[in-house]
N, C-alpha and C positions, 0 to 999 in steps of 0.2 A: 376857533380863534383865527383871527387874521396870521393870514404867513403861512398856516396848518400846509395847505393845500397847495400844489405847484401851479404855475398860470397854463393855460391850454394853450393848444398850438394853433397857429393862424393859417396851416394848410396840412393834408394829410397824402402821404405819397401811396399810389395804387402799386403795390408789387405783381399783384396778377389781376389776368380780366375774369369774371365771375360768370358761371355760362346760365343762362336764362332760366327758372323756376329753381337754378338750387337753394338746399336750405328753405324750402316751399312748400308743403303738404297738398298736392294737388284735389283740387274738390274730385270727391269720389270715390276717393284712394280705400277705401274702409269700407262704407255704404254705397251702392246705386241708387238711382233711386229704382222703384219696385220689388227692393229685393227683401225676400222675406229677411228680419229682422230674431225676430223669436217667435221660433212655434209654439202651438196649444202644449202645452203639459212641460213644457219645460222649466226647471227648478232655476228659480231668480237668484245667484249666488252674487259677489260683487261684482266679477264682471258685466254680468247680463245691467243688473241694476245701475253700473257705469254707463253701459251704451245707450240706456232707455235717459239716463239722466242729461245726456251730452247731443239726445234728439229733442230733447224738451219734453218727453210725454211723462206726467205729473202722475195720471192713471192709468193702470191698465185693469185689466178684470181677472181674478185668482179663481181659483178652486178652495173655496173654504176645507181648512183643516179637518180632518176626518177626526171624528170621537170616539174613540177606543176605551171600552171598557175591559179592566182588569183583574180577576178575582185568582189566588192561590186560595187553596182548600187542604185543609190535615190537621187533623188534630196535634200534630207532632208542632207546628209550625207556632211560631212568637216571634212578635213586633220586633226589628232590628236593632232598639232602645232598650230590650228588655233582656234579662240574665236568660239562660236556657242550663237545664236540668240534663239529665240522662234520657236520653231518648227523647232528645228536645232539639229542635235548629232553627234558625233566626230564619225568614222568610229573603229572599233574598232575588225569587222570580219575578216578584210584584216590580221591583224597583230595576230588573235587567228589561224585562218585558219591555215599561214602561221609556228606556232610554232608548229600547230600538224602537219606539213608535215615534218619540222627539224626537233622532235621528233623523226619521225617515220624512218628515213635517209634518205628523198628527200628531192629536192633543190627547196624551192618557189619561185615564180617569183612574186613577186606584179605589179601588174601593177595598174595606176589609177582609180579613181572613174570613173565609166561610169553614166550619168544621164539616167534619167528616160524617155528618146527616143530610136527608134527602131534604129535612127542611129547614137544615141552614144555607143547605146550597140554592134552593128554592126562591128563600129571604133574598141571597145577594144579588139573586139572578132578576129579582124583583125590580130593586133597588137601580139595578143597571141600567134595566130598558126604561125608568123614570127617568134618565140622564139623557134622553134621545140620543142614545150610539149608533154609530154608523157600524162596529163591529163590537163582538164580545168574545173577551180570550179568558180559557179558565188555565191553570194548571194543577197536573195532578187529579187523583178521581177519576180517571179514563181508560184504566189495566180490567183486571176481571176480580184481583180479589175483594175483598168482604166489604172492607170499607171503599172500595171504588166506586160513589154513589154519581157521580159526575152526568154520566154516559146516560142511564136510567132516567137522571133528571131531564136532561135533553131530552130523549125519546118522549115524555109524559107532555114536557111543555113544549114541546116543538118538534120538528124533523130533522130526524137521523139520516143524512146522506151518506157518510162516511165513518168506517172504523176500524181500524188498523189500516198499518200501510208496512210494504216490505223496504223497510229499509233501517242503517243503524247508524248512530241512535235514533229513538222517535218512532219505535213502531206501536202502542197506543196511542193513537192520533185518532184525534173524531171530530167530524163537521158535519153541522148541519144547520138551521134555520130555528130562530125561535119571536113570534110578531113580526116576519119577516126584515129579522136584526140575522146576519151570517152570522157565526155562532166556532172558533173553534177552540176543542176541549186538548190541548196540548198535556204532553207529558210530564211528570210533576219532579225527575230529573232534570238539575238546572243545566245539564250542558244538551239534555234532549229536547230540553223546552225551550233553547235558545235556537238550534241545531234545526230544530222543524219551523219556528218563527220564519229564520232563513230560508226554507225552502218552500215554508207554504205559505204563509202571512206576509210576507212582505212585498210579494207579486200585488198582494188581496189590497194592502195599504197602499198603493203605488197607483192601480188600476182606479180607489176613491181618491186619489191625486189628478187623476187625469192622465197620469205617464205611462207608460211601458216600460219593464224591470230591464235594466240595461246590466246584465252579468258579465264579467270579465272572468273568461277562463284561457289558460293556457295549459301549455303539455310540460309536465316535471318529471325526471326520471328519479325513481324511490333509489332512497339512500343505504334502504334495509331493506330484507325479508318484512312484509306483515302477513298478518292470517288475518281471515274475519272469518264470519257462518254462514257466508252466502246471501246473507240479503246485500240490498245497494250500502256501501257504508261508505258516510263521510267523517274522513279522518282528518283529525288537528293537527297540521303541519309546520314545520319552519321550510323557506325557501334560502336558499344560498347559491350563488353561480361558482361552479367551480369549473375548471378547464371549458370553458365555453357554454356548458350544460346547464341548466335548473335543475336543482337538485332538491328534492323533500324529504324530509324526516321527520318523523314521529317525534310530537311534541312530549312524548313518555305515555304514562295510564291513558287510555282511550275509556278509563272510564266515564258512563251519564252523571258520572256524582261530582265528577274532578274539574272543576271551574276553571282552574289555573292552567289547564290543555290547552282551553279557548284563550287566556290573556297573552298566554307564549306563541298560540299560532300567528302565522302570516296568511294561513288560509285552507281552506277547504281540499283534499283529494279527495275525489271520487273512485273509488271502486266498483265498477256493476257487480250486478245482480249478479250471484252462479259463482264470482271469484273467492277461490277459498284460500288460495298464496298466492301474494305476487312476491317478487323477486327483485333483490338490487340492482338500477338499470331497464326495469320493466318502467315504460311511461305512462301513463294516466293525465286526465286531467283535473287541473286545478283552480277552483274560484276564488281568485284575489278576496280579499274584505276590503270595503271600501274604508279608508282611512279619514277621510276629510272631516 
């Protein structure tokens, strides 16, 4: 409306002088030119995708997502929709498995429950390599007893490189090769089938990314007394700074069964091999989880 707005002024007075490019982004200031921009194998998060957008390059060329097949095996085990009985538990590795493969940028393939026979495990293993996978992860089926048919399967249809490993949790661990598909038979313990994912699968995932595993460890000094058996064990920790320190504690049960270890942890302490106590004040180190 007429009048709203007051009339402008007919001269503007300089209080100071302005010194030459202030308030100016100098060309340069961010990019060179020649300078690498983004190397092979690095993860396009927004930034990256900002700087690529703000030089104008519309394409660049990826590393197609890796396809990860997924099968838990047990007779005990039922669909996460369905009631479970006595001696009955909802599947629950298909669907952890499969978040740290999305995490990581592969595509998981679930496929169903395979039972506790050589030729339902046979059927799924079938079923997988039809999916053209870049990797196939089992859980469970990999220990020695009766119904541990997992391990057998692999050796028939493929090569056995690996079986057991000293470390805790995760020491029924098996890799090997099956139609030249990498092949690993993880433990059917959800916090050992998470626990070995981290330490053996996710390098595996990373390397058909194109990247190299970038771990973040640092030194924590234990909050408590722990004991283990002497293998390598990696415990579920919280971190807290207190007088200057990092300090780790035992997120409670270290049991392979207790899932709620890993959602309380802040991260991984290592133990080597041979340690049987460590002591309040003893340091070690510790692998962050990546949060992002």
């Amino acid at each position: 409306r007429a009048g709203d707005n007051p009339p402008l002024p007919d001269h503007v007075q300089i209080m100071r002088a302005v010194d030459v490019g202030a308030y100016v982004r100098p060309i340069g200031e961010d990019i060179q030119a020649g300078q690498t921009v983004l190397a092979k194998g690095t993860r396009l998060r927004a930034a990256q995708i900002g700087v690529l957008a703000a030089l104008g390059v519309t394409h660049v060329p990826v590393t197609r997502k890796p396809r990860v097949a997924i099968i838990s095996t047990g007779d005990e085990l039922r669909e996460i929709s369905e009631p479970v009985g006595v001696g009955e538990i909802r599947d629950s590795n298909r669907y952890a498995l499969a978040a740290l493969v999305q995490a990581q940028g592969g595509r998981p393939l679930r496929l169903r429950i395979a039972r506790d026979t050589r030729g339902s495990v046979r059927l799924r293993i079938r079923q997988a390599l039809r999916a053209n996978p870049d990797l196939i992860l089992t859980s469970a089926g990999v220990s020695v007893g009766t119904f541990d048919v997992v391990r057998d399967v692999l050796a028939q249809m493929g090569k056995l490189d690996i079986w057991r490993v000293n470390m805790r949790p995760g020491k029924p661990l098996t890799f090997g090769t099956i139609a030249g598909v990498p092949f690993f038979g993880l433990p059917g313990n959800p916090v050992s089938a998470l626990v070995t994912y981290d330490v053996f699968v996710r390098p595996a995932v990373d390397r058909l990314l194109g990247r190299v595993t970038n771990d973040i460890f640092v030194p924590a000094a234990l909050g408590e007394r722990i004991t283990s058996d002497g293998r390598r064990s990696y415990i579920r920790v919280t971190l807290q700074h207190e007088n200057g320190i990092l300090v780790a504690r035992s997120t409670g049960t270290q049991s392979s069964g207790a899932l709620m270890s890993l959602v309380l942890a802040d991260a991984l302490l290592i133990l080597p091999e041979g340690t049987i106590q460590a002591e309040a004040g003893d340091v070690f180190p510790v692998r962050l989880f990546d949060h992002s």
